[in-house]
LUMKOLTI-745909 format. One line per 8 residues: for each residue x, z, y of C-alpha. Coordinates in steps of 0.1 Angstrom, whole numbers, padded with zeros to 4 digits, m for minus. Layout:
// residues N
X:Z:Y  ...
//
This chain:
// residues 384
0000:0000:0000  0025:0007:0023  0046:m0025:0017  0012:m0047:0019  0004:m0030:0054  0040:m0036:0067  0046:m0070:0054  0007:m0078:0065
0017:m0069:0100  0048:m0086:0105  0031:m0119:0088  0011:m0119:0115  0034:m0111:0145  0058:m0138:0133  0030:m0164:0133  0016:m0155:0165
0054:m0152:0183  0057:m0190:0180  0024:m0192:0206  0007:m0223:0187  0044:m0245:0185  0041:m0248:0154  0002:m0261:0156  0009:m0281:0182
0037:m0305:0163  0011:m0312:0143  m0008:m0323:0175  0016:m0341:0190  0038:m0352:0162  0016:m0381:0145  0006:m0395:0180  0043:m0399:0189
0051:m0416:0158  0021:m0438:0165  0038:m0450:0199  0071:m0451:0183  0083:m0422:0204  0113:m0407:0184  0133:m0392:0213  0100:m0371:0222
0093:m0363:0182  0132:m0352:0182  0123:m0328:0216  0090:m0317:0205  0108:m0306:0169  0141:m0290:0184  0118:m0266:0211  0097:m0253:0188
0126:m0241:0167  0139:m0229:0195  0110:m0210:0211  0098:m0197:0181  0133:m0179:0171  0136:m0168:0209  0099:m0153:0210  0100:m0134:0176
0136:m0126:0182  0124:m0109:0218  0090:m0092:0198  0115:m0079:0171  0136:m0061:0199  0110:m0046:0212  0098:m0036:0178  0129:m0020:0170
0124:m0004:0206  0089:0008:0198  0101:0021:0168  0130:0042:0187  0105:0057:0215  0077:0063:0190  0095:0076:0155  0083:0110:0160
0047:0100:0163  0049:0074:0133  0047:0086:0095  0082:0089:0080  0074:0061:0047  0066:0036:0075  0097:0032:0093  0128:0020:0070
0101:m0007:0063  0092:m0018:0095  0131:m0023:0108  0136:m0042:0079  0103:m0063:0090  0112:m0064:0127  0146:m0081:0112  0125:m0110:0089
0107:m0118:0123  0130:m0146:0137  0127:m0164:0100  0095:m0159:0097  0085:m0175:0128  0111:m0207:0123  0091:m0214:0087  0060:m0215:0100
0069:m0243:0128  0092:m0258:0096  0060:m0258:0082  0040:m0274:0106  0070:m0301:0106  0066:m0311:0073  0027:m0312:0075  0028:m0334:0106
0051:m0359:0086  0023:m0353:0053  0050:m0334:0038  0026:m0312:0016  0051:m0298:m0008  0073:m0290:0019  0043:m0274:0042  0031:m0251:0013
0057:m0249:m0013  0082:m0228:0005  0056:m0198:0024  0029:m0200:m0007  0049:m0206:m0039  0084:m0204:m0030  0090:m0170:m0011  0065:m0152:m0032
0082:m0160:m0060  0116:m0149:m0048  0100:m0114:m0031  0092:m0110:m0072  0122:m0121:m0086  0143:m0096:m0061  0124:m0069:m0066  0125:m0070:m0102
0161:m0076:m0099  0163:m0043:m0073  0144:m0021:m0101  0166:m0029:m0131  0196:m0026:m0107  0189:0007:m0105  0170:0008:m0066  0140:0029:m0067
0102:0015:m0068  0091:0017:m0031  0082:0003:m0002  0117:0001:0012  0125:m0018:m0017  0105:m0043:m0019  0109:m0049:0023  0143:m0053:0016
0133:m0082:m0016  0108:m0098:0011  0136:m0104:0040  0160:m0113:0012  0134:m0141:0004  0125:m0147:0039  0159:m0159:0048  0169:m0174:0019
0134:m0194:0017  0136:m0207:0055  0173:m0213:0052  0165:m0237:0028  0137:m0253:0043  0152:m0258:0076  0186:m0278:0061  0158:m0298:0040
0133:m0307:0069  0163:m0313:0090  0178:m0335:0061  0144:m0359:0062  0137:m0359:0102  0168:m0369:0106  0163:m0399:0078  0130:m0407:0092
0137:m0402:0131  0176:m0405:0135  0196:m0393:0154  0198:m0398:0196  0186:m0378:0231  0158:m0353:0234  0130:m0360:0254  0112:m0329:0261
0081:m0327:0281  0079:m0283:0275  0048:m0281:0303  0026:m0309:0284  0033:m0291:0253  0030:m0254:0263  m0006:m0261:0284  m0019:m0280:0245
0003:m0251:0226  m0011:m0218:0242  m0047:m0225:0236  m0040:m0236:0199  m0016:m0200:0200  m0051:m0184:0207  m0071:m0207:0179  m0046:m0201:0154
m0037:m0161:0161  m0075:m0153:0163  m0079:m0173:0131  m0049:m0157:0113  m0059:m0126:0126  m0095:m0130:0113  m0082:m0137:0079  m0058:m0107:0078
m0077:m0082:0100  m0095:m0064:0069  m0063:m0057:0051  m0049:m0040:0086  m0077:m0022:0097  m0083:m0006:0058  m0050:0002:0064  m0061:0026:0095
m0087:0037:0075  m0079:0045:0041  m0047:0057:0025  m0022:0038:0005  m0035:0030:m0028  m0069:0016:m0015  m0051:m0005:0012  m0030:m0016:m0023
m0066:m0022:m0046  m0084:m0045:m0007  m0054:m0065:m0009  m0050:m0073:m0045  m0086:m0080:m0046  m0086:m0101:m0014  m0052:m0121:m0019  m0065:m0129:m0052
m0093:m0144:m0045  m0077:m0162:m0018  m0066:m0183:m0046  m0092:m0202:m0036  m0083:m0209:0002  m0054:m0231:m0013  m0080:m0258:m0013  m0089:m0254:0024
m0048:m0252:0033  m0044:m0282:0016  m0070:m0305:0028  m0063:m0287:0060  m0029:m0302:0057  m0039:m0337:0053  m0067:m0335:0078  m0046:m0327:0107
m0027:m0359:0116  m0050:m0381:0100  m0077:m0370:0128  m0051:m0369:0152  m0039:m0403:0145  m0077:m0419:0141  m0085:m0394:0178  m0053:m0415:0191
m0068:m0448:0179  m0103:m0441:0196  m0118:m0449:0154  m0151:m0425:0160  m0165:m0445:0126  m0138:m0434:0106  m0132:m0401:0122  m0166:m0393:0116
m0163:m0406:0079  m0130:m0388:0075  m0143:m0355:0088  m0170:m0360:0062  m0153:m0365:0031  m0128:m0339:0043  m0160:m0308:0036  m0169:m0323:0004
m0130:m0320:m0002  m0135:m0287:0006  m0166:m0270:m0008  m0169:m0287:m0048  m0132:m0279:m0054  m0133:m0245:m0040  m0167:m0239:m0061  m0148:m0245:m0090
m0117:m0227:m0081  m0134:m0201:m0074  m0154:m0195:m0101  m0127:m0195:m0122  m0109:m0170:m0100  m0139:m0147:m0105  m0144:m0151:m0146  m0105:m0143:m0146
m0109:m0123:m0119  m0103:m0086:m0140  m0074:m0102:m0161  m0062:m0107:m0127  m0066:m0076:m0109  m0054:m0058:m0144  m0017:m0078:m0136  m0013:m0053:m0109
m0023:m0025:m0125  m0053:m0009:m0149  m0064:0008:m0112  m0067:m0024:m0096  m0097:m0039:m0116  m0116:m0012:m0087  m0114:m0041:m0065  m0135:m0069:m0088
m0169:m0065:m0069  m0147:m0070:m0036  m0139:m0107:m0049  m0174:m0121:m0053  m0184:m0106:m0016  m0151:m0123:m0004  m0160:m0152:m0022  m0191:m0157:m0010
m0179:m0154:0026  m0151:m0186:0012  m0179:m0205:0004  m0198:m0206:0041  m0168:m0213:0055  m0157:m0245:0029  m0190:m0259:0039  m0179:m0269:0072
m0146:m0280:0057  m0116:m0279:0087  m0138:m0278:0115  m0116:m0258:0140  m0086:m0287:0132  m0111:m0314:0144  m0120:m0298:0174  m0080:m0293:0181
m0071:m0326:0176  m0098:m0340:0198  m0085:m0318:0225  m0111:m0289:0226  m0088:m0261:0222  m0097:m0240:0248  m0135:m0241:0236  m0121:m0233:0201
m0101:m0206:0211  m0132:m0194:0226  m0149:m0193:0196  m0125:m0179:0174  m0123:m0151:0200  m0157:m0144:0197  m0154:m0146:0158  m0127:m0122:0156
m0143:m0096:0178  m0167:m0099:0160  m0147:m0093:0126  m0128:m0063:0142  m0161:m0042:0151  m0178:m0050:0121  m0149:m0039:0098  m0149:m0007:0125
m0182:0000:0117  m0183:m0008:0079  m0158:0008:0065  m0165:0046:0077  m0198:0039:0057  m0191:0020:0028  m0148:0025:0022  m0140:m0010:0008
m0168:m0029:m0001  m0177:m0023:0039  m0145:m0037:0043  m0152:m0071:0019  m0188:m0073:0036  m0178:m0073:0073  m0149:m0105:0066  m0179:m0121:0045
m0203:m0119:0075  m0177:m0127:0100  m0168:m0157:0079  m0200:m0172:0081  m0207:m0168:0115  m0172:m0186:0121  m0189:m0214:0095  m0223:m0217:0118
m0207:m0214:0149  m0179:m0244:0139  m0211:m0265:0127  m0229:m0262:0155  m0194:m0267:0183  m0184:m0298:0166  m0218:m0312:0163  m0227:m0304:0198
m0193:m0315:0214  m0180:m0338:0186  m0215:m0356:0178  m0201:m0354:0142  m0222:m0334:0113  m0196:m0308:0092  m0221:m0298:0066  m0209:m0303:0026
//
């Protein structure tokens, strides 16, 4: 519980430092390879390294700060993790704008492999490693396997991205237009932090709420299920350029036949995931720990939130990439404030399934209100 409330929280802080860079590559990135623009692709890729690294690496000092001015007031368990966290930061802002890199160039395996498969795998592997080394089974340990795999995961991706925008783009000046792509990258900073934020706000606030071992039985319950939300990351993915790219070429027949197919793409494939998540679902939960299997009824309320939303497919990336960020960020505002006071109010009452019912709810209001925004703005139905 303890490692899953750290690592939660720096997730989070090191996707919101790089304020909506790494979003906006994926804005930016297939239009400029549309007008043949490779000294503004080679700018737009180099800043957002840059920025990102800068911003977390400013938030991680004032983390470490924080954590200097505050240790007295902040539970003892807490704080060898969270320095080692403060120091995965810088990395784990730089993979997620890698990441948006290789999706803007319809890189999947190189978008997901690294922050989904990858770096999991590696947290496991070094803190198996740790144990039968001799290092004790705690949170400190396995904060220590996470930046291990952190760094070692980025590091890789950045010499391999590098590697194939170099073969793609070659090599020559920078053009960098930073006040174009800051005004498009701040509102998409709010889009995406409310919307990673909305995702990862139930684990946090249980966190306030309940002590260690619940926070440990919400998260297993809620990370496995997410299973599921592979299938919106991925179609997510492919949707982004493409609708950037047909937005570019002013196609509103095959944008809105795109944006069509991409819900269907959505919702049947997550059914069936997802279904086979849930008959699995105690095997699953079992893998953690006999104490785990607790969480099971906490999947199928989680679930059913999933569904509302994969009926609307990707409906916030549309709206992006036809230029209505800042009536998206809006909405995800709204959306998460709602999120936050309903998890506030739920979990006093009902402990963790209030928890699993307040992200359900939320979710389907983010699924209505992203139905009705496109259609109203967009003139393009989102329904599966």
């Amino acid at each position: 519980g303890i490692f899953v409330f750290i690592w939660m929280m720096m997730i989070m802080v090191g996707n919101l430092s790089c304020l909506g860079f790494h979003s906006a590559v994926i804005r930016f990135l297939p239009e400029y390879r549309v007008l043949d623009a490779h000294g503004e692709i080679r700018g737009l890729a180099f800043t957002a390294r840059v920025f990102a690294i800068a911003s977390a690496t400013t938030l991680a000092a004032l983390g470490f700060a924080g954590l200097h001015l505050l240790g007295d007031r902040i539970e003892p368990f807490y704080l060898a993790p969270a320095v080692l966290g403060f120091v995965a930061l810088p990395m784990i802002a730089l993979g997620d704008v890698l990441d948006g890199t290789a999706r803007a160039n319809s890189w999947a395996i190189s978008a997901f492999s690294q922050t989904y498969i990858i770096r999991p795998t590696l947290i496991l592997v070094f803190m198996v490693g740790a144990v039968l080394m001799g290092q004790p089974k705690t949170a400190t340990t396995a904060m220590q396997s996470a930046l291990a795999a952190t760094y070692v995961t980025t590091l890789g991706q950045f010499i391999g991205i590098t590697w194939r925008m170099r073969k793609r783009y070659q090599t020559g000046p920078l053009k960098i237009d930073f006040p174009a792509w800051f005004r498009v990258a701040l509102p998409i900073f709010l889009i995406e932090g409310f919307g990673f934020m909305l995702t990862n706000a139930d684990v946090v606030i249980v966190g306030f709420y309940m002590p260690p071992d619940q926070v440990g039985i919400y998260f297993a319950a809620a990370k496995t299920i997410a299973l599921v939300q592979f299938v919106f990351f991925s179609v997510k993915a492919a949707a982004g350029p493409r609708f950037s790219s047909l937005i570019a070429a002013r196609d509103t027949p095959a944008l809105a036949t795109f944006a069509a197919k991409t819900t269907r793409w959505t919702f049947w494939p997550s059914l069936t995931v997802g279904c086979g998540v849930l008959i699995l679902g105690e095997f699953l939960l079992s893998l953690f720990g006999s104490a785990f299997t607790a969480g099971y009824p906490l999947m199928a309320i989680l679930f059913a939130g999933i569904m509302m939303k994969a009926m609307v497919g990707p409906g916030e990336v549309l709206l992006t990439m036809a230029g209505k960020q800042k009536l998206c960020a809006t909405l995800y505002a709204g959306i998460l404030t709602a999120n936050v006071i309903l998890n506030i109010l739920c979990i006093p009452l009902f402990g963790l399934v209030g928890a699993a019912l307040a992200s359900a709810i939320a979710t389907g209001i983010e699924a209505v209100l992203l139905h009705i925004t496109v259609r109203r703005t967009l003139g393009l139905a989102l329904f599966a």
